[in-house]
N, C-alpha and C positions, 0 to 999 in steps of 0.2 A: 623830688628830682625824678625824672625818665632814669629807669632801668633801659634802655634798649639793645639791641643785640649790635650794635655797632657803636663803642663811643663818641666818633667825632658824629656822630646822628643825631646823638643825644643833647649836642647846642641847637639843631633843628628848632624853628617855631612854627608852631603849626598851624596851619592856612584854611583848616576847617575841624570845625570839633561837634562830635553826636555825643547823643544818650540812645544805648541800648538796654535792650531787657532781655538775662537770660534766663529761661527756661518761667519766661512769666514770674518771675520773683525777686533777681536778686540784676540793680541796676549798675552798666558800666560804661565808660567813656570809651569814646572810640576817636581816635586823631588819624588826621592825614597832615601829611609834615614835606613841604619841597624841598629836596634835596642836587646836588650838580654831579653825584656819581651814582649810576646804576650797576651796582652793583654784579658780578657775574660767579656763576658756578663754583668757578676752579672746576671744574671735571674734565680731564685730557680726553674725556669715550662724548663732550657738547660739540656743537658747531661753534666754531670762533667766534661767532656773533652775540652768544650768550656764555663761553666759558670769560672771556674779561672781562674786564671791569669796563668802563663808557661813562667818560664824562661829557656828560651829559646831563638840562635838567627833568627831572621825574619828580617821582611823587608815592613818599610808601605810607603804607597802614598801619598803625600799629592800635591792639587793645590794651584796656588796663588788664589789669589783674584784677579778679573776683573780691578776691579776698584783703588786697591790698592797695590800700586804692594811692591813685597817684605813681603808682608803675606799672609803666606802658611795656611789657613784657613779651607780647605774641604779635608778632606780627602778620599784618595780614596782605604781603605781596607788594612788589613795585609796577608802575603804571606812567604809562610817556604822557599823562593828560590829567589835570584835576577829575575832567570828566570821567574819564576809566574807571579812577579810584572812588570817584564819587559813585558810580553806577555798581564798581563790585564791592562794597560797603552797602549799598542798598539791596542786594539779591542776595545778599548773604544773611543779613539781619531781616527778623520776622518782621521786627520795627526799629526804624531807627529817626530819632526825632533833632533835627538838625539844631545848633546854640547859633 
């Protein structure tokens, strides 16, 4: 089962799935999951545009966990495009080898 940091995220199916490698040694999955709320801040000091939420569909990241496999734990940002997320999953990982 997804740990992820939003439950209703966590019925998410994910729309693309990697293998990464950290530190040359120890291998983890990486998903990107479409989503219809973006997610915003809460911070009253953001611009409106990012302090609420926006429904809206996007598209976030999440890693497993190292040590735990099968929870998707860390998330790695949300993106109005496969392509975004697909591209900062790539610049982010030394490698990432798409399933």
């Amino acid at each position: 089962m997804m740990n992820m940091f939003n439950d209703d995220i966590s019925n998410a199916f994910p729309v693309k799935r990697g293998k990464c490698t950290y530190a040359n040694t120890t291998e983890y999955e990486v998903i990107i999951v479409k989503w219809h709320i973006l997610y915003g801040t809460g911070d009253y000091e953001d611009p409106i545009e990012i302090q609420e939420d926006q429904n809206v569909d996007c598209y976030y990241i999440f890693h497993e966990n190292l040590i735990k496999k099968g929870d998707f734990n860390a998330g790695g940002g949300a993106f109005l495009s496969l392509k975004d997320a697909i591209a900062s999953v790539e610049s982010d990982q030394y490698f990432v080898k798409w399933l």
